[in-house]
Every structure is written in structure tokens, then in C-alpha cells.
ROMAR-69352 format. One record per residue (C-alpha): residue number from 1; residue in one letter; x, y, z. Coordinates in nm, 3 decimals, m for minus. Each point is the difference from the previous one (the first is absolute). Example, Ala and Ser with C-alpha at 12.3 -4.5 7.8 and 13.67 -1.06 7.14 Angstrom:
// residues 2
(1,'A',(1.230,m0.450,0.780)) (2,'S',(0.137,0.344,m0.066)) 
***
This chain:
// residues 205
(1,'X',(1.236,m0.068,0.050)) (2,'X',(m0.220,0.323,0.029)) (3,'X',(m0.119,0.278,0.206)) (4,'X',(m0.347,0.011,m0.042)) (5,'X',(0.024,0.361,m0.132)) (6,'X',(m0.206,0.030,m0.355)) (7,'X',(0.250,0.118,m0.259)) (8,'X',(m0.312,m0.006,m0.261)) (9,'X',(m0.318,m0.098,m0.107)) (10,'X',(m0.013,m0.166,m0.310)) (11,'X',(m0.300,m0.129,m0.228)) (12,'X',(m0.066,m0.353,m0.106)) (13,'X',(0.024,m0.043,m0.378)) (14,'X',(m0.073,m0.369,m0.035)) (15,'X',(m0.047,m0.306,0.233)) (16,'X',(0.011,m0.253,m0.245)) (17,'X',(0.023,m0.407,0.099)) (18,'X',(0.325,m0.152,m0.137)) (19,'X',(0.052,m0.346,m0.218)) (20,'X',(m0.030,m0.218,0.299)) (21,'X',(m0.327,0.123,0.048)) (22,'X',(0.025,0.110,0.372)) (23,'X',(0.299,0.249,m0.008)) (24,'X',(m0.078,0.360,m0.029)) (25,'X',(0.211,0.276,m0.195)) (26,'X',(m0.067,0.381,0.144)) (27,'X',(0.087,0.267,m0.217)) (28,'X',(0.010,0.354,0.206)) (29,'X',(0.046,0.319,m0.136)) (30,'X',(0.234,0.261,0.211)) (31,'X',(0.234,0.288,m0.045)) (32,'X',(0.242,m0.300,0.225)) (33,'X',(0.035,m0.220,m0.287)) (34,'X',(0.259,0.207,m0.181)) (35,'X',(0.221,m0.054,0.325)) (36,'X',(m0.051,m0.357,0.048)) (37,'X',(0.273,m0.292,m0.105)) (38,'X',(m0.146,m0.365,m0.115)) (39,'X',(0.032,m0.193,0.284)) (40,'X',(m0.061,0.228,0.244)) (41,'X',(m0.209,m0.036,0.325)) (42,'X',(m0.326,0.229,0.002)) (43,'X',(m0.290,0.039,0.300)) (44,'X',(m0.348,0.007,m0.175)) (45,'X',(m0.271,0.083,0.227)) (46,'X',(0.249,m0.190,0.291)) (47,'X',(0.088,m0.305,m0.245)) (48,'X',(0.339,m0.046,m0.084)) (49,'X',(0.084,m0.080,m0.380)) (50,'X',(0.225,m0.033,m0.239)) (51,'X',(0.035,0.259,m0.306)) (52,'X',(0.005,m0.224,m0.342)) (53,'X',(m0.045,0.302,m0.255)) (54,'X',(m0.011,0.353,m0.008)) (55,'X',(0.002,0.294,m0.217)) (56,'X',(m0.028,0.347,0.052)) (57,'X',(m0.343,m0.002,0.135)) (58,'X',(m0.107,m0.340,0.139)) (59,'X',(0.174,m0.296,0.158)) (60,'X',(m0.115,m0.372,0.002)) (61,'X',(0.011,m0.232,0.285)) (62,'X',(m0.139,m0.416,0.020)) (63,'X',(m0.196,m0.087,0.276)) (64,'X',(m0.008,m0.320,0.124)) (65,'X',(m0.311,m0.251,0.101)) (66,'X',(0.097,0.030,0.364)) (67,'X',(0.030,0.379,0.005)) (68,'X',(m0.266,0.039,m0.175)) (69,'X',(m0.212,m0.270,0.249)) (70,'X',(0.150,0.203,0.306)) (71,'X',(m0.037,0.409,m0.154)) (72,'X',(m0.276,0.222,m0.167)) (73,'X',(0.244,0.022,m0.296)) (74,'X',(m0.255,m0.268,m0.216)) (75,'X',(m0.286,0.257,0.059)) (76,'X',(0.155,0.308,m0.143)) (77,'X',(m0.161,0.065,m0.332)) (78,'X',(0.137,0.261,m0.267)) (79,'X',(0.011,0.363,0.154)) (80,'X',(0.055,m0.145,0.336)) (81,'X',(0.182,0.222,0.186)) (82,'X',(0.345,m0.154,0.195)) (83,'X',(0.260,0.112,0.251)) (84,'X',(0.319,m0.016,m0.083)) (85,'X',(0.328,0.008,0.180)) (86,'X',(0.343,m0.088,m0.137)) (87,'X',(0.248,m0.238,0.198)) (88,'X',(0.228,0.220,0.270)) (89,'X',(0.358,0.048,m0.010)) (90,'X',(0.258,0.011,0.288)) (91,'X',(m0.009,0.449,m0.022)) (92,'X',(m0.441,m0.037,m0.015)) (93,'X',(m0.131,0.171,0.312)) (94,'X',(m0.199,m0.256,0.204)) (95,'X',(m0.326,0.206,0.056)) (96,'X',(m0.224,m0.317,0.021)) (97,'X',(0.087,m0.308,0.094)) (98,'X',(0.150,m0.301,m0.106)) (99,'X',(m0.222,m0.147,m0.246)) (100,'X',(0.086,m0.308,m0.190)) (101,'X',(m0.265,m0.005,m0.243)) (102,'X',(m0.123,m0.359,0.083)) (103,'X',(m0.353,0.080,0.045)) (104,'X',(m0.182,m0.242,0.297)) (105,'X',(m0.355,0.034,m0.075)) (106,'X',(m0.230,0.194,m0.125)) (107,'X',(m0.254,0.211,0.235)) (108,'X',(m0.342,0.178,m0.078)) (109,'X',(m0.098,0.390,0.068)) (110,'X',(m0.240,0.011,0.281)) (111,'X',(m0.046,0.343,0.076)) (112,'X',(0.132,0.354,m0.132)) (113,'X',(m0.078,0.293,0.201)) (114,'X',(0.116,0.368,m0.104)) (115,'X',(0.122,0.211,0.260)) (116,'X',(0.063,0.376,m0.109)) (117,'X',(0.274,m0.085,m0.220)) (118,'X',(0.094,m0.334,0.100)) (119,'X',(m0.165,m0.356,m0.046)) (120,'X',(m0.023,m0.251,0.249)) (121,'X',(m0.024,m0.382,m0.155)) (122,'X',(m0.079,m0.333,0.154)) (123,'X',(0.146,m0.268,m0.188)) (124,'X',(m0.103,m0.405,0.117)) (125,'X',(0.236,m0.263,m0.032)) (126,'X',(m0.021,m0.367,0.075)) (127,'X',(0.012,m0.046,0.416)) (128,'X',(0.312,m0.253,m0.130)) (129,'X',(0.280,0.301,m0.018)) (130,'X',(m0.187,0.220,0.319)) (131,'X',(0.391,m0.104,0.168)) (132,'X',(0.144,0.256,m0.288)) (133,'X',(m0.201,0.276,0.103)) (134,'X',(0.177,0.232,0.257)) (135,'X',(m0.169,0.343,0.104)) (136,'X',(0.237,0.280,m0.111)) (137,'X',(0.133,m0.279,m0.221)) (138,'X',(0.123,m0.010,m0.396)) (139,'X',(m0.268,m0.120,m0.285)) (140,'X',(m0.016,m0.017,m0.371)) (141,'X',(m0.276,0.060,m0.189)) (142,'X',(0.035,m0.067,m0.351)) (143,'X',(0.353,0.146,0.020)) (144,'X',(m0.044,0.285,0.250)) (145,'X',(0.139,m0.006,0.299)) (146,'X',(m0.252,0.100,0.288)) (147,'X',(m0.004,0.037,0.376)) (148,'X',(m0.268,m0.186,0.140)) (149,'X',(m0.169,0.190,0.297)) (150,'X',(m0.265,m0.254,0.087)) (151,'X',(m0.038,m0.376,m0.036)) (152,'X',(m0.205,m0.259,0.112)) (153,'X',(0.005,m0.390,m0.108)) (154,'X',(m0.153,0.032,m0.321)) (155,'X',(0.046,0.377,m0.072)) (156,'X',(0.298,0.274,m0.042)) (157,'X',(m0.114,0.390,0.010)) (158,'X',(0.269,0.258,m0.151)) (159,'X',(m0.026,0.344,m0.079)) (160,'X',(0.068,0.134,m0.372)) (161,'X',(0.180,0.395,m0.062)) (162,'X',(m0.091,0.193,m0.244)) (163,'X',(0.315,m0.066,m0.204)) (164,'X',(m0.064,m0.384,0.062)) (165,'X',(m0.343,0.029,m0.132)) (166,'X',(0.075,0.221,m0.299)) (167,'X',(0.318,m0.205,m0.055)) (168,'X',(m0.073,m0.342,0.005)) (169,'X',(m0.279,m0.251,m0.116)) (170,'X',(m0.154,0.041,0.342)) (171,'X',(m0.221,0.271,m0.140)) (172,'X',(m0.127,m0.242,m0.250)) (173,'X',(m0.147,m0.227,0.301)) (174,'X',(m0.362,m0.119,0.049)) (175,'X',(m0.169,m0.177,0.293)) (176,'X',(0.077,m0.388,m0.092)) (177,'X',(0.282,0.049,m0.199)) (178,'X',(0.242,m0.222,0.009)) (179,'X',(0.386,0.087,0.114)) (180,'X',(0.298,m0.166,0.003)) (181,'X',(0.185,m0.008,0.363)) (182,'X',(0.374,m0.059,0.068)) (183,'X',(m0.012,m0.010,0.377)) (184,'X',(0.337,0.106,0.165)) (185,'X',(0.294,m0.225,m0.075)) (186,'X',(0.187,0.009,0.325)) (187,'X',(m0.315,m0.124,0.190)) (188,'X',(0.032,m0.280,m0.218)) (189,'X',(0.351,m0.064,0.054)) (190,'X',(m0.003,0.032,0.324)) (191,'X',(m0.322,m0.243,0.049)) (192,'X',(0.211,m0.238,m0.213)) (193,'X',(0.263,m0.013,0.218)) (194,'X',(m0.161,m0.020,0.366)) (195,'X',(m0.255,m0.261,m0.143)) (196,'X',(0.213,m0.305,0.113)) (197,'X',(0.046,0.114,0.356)) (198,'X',(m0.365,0.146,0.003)) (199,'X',(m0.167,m0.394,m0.051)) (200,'X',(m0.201,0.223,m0.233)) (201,'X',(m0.026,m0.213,m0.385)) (202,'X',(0.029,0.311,m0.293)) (203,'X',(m0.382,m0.064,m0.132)) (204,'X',(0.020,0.318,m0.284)) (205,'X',(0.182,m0.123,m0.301)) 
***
């Protein structure tokens, strides 16, 4: 579990394609690696992985078929830029939210408007997950966590600091790039739960 508070941004070293031909094996430089154990969960740009090497100044996660079907991980090239963000611990300060690393979908940049030092960005998303979406409400964007201050049924607005900006891969952003979204867990949960008394069917998967 996670925060949604970068630690680091790393670079991409390699994306190669594994044996089975459909895999993918990410190799990301960081001053992190040194402090990571194999095994070990990591958030890259939102995703949750699995450290299977490291040294001193890089780490090395697989990415699976689905993950890579469901992220923007497959489209990072070499010099890619990532967020990063170590599991939490029971004495980590919650600053974010609670962020599971289970990315939902991915969603495109409409809009990014600069306001003195601040930037406002419109981010669509499929109409599917609008039930998520809560003004005032938690959102991840490849691994940050975000307060969303407008919505509509296709669209979340948030605003970005100056620290988040400088700090983060946000920075990096272009109109129609593509984002990973973890949308907040407890709406989920809670959905879940009231669905059977609601005579609402689950339709997201």
C-alpha cells in the first residue's frame, strides 16, 4: 500500500520484452535502489511491482501482459522519466491517500492551463468509472495523489503546486498524454458492498 507522495523520480534504462515474448522487464535507475530488498513492493508511475534485482543504482521489475494492457508502462522508452514511491510502513505519515497501486484505467490530458504559479489540468476518463469521481475527492495520477476540484462524466480538473510540478512527472505532461488513474479505493469498497441492496449489477471490471 502507498501514499501517493513521490519519494523519486527515476529514469528508464531498458524496457526490454522477455522470453515469452509478451512480458516486459523495466530497468530504472534511482538513488532508491541501494535501499530496496528483492521482493519488495514498489509504485512506478501508480503501478505496483515487484523488485527482482537491484544494485546500487538501478532496480528491475517484470511487468506482466495485463498490466501492461491496462498502464502506460509498455510506452515508456529509455530516458523515460517515472515516479516512484516505496511501499508505507505502520510509523509512514499518511499525507495522501490510500493508494493500492492497482491502476483502473488509463486517461488522456485534455487541457493544461498555467495560473501564476500553479497549473490547472483536465484529465478524461471513460464515462464507465464517472461513479468514482467525488468533488473534493482523492485521485491518482500516475502515483500522485491529487484533490480533484472539478469533475464532470468524462473529465476530472485538479490543481498542481509548485512543489508537485517540480517534484513529480506531472511537469513532464503534454496535451494527450496518457496517465495512469487509481481512482479512490474506499469508493470502490463501499460501491462493492451496497451493490446487492442497490439492484445496481457492478459493470467496471
Amino acid at each position: 500500500m502507498f501514499t501517493g507522495l513521490i519519494e523519486s523520480i527515476g529514469r528508464l534504462r531498458a524496457n526490454t520484452v522477455q522470453n515469452d515474448g509478451i512480458s516486459r522487464r523495466l530497468i530504472i535507475e534511482t538513488s532508491l535502489a541501494a535501499h530496496l530488498d528483492l521482493g519488495e513492493s514498489i509504485a512506478v508511475n501508480g503501478v505496483c511491482l515487484t523488485v527482482v534485482e537491484q544494485d546500487e543504482t538501478a532496480f528491475e521489475v517484470d511487468v506482466s501482459p495485463t498490466t501492461l494492457n491496462l498502464t502506460t508502462l509498455g510506452h515508456l522508452t529509455p530516458g523515460s522519466r517515472v515516479n516512484l514511491e516505496r511501499a508505507l510502513t505502520p510509523a509512514t505519515r499518511l499525507g495522501g491517500h490510500w493508494v493500492l497501486g492497482h491502476v483502473d484505467t488509463r486517461g488522456t490530458v485534455r487541457s493544461i492551463r498555467e495560473e501564476g504559479d500553479a497549473h490547472h489540468i483536465e484529465v478524461a476518463y471513460p464515462p464507465r468509472y464517472a461513479g468514482w469521481v467525488l468533488p473534493q475527492g482523492s485521485i491518482t495520477f500516475d502515483g500522485v495523489s491529487l484533490t480533484i476540484v472539478a469533475r464532470s462524466d468524462d473529465w476530472v480538473k485538479v490543481t498542481i503546486i509548485p512543489h508537485t510540478w517540480e517534484h513529480t512527472t506531472i511537469g513532464d505532461w503534454i496535451v494527450n498524454a496518457s496517465v495512469n488513474i487509481e481512482f479512490d479505493v474506499l469508493g470502490k469498497y463501499v460501491e462493492h458492498l451496497l451493490a446487492p441492496y442497490s439492484g445496481r449489477k457492478e459493470e467496471r471490471p
